[in-house]
C-alpha positions in Angstrom: 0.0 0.0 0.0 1.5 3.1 -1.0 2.0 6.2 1.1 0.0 9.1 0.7 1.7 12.6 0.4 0.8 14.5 3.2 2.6 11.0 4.7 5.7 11.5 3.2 9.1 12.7 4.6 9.1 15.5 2.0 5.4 16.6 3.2 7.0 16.4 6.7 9.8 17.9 6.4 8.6 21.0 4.0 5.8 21.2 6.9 8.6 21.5 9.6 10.4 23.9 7.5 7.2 26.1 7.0 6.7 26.0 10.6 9.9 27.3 11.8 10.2 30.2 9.4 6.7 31.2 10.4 7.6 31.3 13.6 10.8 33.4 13.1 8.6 35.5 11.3 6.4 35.9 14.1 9.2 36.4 16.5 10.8 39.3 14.2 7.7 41.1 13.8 6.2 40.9 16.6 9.9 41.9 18.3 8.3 45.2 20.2 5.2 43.3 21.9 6.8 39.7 22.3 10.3 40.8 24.2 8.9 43.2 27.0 6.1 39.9 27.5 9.4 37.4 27.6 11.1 39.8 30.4 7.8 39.6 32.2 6.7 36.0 31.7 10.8 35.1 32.5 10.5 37.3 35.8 6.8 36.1 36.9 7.8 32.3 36.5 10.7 32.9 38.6 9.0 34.9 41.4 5.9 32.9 41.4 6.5 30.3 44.2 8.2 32.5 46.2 5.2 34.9 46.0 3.1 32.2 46.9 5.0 31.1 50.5 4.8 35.2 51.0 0.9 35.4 50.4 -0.3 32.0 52.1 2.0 32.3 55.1 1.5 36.0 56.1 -2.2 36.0 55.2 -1.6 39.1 52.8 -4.1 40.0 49.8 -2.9 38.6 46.7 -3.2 42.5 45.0 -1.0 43.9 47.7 1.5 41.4 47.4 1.8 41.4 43.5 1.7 45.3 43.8 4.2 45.8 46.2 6.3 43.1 44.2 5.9 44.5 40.7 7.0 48.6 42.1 10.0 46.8 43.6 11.0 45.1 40.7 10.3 48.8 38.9 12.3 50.8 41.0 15.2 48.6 41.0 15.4 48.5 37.1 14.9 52.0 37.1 17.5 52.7 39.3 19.8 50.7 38.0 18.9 52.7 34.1 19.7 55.8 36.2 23.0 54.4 37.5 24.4 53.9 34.3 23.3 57.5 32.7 24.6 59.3 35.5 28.0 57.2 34.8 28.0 57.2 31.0 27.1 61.5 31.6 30.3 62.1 33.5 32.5 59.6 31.2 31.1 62.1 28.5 32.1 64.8 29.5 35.5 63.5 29.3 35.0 63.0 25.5 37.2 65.9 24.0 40.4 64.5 26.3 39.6 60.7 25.0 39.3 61.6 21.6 43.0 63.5 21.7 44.3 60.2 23.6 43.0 57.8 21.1 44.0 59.6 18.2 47.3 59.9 19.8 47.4 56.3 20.2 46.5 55.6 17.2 49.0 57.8 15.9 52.1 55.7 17.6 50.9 52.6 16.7 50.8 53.9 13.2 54.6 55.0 13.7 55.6 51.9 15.2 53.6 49.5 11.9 55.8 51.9 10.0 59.0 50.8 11.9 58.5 47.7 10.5 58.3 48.3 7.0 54.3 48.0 6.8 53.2 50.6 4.1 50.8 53.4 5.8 48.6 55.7 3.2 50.4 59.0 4.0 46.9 60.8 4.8 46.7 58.7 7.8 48.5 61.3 10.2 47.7 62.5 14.0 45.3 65.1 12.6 43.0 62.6 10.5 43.1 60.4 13.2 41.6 63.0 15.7 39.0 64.1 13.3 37.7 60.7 12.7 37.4 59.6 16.7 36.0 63.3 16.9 33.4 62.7 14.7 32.3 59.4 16.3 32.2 59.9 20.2 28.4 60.9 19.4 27.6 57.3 19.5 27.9 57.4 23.3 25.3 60.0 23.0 23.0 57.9 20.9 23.1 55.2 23.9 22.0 58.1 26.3 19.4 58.7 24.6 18.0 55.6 24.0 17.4 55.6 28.0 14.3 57.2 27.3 12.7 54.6 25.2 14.3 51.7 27.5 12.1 53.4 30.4 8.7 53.4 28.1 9.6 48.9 27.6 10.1 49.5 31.4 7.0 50.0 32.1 5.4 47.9 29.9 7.1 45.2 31.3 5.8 46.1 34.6 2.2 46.0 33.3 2.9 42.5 31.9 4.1 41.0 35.1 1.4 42.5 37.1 -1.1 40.4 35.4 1.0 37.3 34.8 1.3 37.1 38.2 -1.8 37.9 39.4 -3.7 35.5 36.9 -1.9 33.2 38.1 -4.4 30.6 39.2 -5.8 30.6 35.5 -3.2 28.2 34.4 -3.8 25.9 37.2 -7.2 26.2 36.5 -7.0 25.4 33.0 -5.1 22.2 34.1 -8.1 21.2 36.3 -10.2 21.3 33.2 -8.1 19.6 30.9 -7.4 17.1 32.9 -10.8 15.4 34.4 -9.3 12.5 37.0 -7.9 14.1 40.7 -4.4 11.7 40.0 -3.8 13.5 36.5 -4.8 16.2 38.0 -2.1 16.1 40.9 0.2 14.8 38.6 0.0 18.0 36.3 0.1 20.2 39.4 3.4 18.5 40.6 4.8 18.8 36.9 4.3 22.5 36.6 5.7 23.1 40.1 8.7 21.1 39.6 9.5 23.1 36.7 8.8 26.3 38.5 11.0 25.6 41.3 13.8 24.7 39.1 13.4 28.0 37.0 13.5 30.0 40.5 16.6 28.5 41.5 18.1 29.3 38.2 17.2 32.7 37.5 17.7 33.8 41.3 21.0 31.5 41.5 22.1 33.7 38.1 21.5 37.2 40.1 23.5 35.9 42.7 26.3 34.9 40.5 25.9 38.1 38.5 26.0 40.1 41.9 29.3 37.8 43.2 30.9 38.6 40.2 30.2 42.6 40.1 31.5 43.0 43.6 34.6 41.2 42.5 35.6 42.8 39.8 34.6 46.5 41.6 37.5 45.7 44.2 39.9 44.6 41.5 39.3 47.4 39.3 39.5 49.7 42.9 42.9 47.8 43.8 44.4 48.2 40.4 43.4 52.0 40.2 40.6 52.0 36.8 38.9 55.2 36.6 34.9 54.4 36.8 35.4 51.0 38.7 32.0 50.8 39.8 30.3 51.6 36.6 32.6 48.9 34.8 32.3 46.2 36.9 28.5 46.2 36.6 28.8 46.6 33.0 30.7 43.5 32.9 29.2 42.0 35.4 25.8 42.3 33.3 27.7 41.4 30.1 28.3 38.1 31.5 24.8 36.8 31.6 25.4 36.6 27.5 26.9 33.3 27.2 30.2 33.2 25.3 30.2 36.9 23.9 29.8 38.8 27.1 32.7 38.6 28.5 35.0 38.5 25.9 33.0 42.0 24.8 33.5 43.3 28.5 37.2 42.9 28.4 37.8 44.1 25.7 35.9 47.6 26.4 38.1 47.6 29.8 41.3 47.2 28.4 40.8 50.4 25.5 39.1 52.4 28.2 42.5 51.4 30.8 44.6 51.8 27.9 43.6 55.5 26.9 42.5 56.6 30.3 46.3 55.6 31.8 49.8 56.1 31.0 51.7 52.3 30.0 49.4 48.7 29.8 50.0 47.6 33.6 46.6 48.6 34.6 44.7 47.5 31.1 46.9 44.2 31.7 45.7 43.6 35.6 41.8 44.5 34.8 42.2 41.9 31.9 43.5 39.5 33.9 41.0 40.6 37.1 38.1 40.1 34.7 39.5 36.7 33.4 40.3 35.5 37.1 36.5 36.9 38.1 34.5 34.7 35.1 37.1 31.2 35.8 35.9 31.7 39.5 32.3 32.2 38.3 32.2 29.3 36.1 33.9 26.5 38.0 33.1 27.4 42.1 30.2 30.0 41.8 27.9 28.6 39.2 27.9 25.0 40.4 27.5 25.3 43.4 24.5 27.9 43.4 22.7 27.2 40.4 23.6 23.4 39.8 22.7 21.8 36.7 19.6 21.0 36.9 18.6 24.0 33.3 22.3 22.9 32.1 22.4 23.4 28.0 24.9 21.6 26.1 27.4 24.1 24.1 26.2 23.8 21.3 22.4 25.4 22.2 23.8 28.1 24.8 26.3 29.5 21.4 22.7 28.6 19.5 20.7 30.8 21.5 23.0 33.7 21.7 23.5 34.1 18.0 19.8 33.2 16.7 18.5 35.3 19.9 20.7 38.0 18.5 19.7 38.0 15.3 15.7 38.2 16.4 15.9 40.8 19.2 19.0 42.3 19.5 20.8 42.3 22.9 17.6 41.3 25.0 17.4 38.0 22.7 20.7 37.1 23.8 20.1 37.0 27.2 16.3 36.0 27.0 17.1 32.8 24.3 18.9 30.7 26.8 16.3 30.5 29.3 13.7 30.4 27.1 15.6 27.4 25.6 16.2 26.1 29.1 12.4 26.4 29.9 11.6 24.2 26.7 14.0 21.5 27.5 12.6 21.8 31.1 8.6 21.3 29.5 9.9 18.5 27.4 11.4 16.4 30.5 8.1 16.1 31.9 6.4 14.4 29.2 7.4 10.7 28.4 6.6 10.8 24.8 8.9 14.2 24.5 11.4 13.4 27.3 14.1 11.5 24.2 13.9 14.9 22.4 15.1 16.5 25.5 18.5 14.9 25.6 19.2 16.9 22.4 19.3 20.2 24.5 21.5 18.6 27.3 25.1 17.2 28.5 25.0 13.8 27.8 25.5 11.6 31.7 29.1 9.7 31.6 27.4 6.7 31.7 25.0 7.0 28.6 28.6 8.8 26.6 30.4 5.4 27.7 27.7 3.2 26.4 27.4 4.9 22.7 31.2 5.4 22.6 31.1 1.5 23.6 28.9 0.6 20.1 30.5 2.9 18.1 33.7 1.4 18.9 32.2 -2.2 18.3 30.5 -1.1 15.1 34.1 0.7 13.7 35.7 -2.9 14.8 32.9 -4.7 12.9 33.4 -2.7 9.8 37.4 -2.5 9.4 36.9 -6.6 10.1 34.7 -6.5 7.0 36.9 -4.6 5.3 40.0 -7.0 5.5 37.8 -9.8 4.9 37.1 -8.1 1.1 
């Protein structure tokens, strides 16, 4: 009996295909409403349970609580938007002398590429130089003023959490109708709890990495004398929750900032090396121990999420992707039929890497037997 088309792998796969890019689509346009809802949704999931011990155990309104939570959550991201205009302000006003620096720099390192017999166009003197790092310090003034817009998603943000939070119960409620027995009922409760609790520990565990890792770096940069230490170890401190890029990105803004703002590379040099020390401790004391690995991504999806997320929405899809990602692998554990698909997202356990590594090997044995034998 033959197959019928809509049966076939190329129906399938062109289905699939149609799918994804839909959804892409969806994602790009839909970029302004759809990443202020992800912030929210992200923060509400992991706030959630704890809001929950809060309301039940001190008897407290569930509109007073979510109130009082979603202004906190306001006036700390709006304080922290303040922080770094104040701090960006005063490193701008500092502009003309940077400019003068850089071009001087610039300048040298030209002179010294000429030292070694490396052809420089003769135009590119001290003077061009100057006019060309002159004419592009108003980018820094571009970033102020795109405070003022990031204060308007602010908001919106705020709204969304509000009533992700507060409807709350509507999702659990949902699960009571869907599912019509009390044990699949109970069963679907315990499922979505699990998975929030694991998303709380994460996302709380990361702002207490994140806040580690500032702290470290601000009595580095204080210790090793960098101008603005404050302001740059939060930058890079917040840099760091984009996988891969982050911190490579952060060190490098350090160093040129060290490099122009002193005289020699021993204080570039040590905030380098402050900033690489900071990130190993991070990743092999801090992270384990406070987050686990119970969200863990392979590699491969982490560097995934950061360059697709990019792509879609910018700076906010690089840090949003890889708990999204994490949430989906998360959803997919919990189901039986789905829970295979899962293993796609993860680390591999030593034992299951032994076992494959085990048949390959017998199957390369089997094959290079065959081989002699013809």
């Amino acid at each position: 009996m033959t197959k019928s088309f809509t049966d076939s792998q190329l129906f399938k796969t062109a289905t699939f295909l149609f799918c994804a890019s839909l959804i892409i689509a969806i994602f790009i346009l839909g970029k302004p409403f759809l990443v202020p809802l992800a912030w929210g949704l992200l923060i509400a999931l992991a706030s959630i349970r704890i809001l929950d011990k809060i309301e039940y155990k001190f008897k407290i309104k569930r509109i007073i609580v979510t109130v009082t939570f979603v202004l906190l959550v306001l006036v700390l991201v709006i304080l922290l938007f303040f922080f770094f205009y104040v701090e960006i302000s005063t490193i701008v006003t500092g502009m003309p002398e940077f400019a003068v620096k850089v071009s001087s720099m610039f300048h040298n390192i030209s002179v010294v590429i000429k030292g070694y017999g490396v052809a420089v166009p003769d135009h590119i003197d001290e003077a061009t130089i100057h006019t060309y790092v002159s004419g592009h310090t108003d980018l820094v003034t571009r970033i102020l003023s795109g405070f003022g817009q990031g204060i308007g998603k602010i908001f919106l943000v705020a709204v969304y959490l509000f009533f992700l939070i507060y409807y709350r119960d509507n999702y659990l409620t949902y699960l009571e109708q869907k599912e019509k027995t009390p044990e699949k009922i109970k069963k679907a409760r315990s499922k979505f709890n699990d998975i929030l609790d694991v998303i709380n520990n994460f996302l709380f565990g990361l702002v207490i990495v994140t806040l580690i890792m500032g702290a470290m770096l601000y009595l580095i940069f204080l210790l090793i004398g960098l101008k603005y230490a404050l302001f740059f170890a939060v930058l890079v401190a917040l840099l760091t929750l984009i996988p891969y890029l982050g911190n490579p990105v952060g060190l490098v803004i350090v160093f040129i900032f060290a490099a122009i703002t002193n005289d020699g590379f021993l204080v570039p040099i040590l905030s380098s090396a402050g900033i690489l020390f900071s990130n190993l401790l991070q990743e092999s004391i801090f992270k384990p121990i406070i987050i686990g690995d119970k969200i863990k991504l392979n590699a491969f999806f982490i560097f995934l999420s950061v360059i697709v997320g990019g792509l879609i929405w910018g700076i906010a899809g690089m840090i949003l992707f890889m708990p999204i990602i994490g949430i989906i692998k998360l959803v997919l554990e919990q189901n039986e039929d789905t829970k295979p698909l899962s293993l796609l997202f993860t680390q591999l356990p030593k034992d299951v890497k032994h076992h494959f590594h085990k048949t390959v090997e017998k199957e390369i044995k089997k094959e290079l037997k065959e081989d002699e034998n013809k």
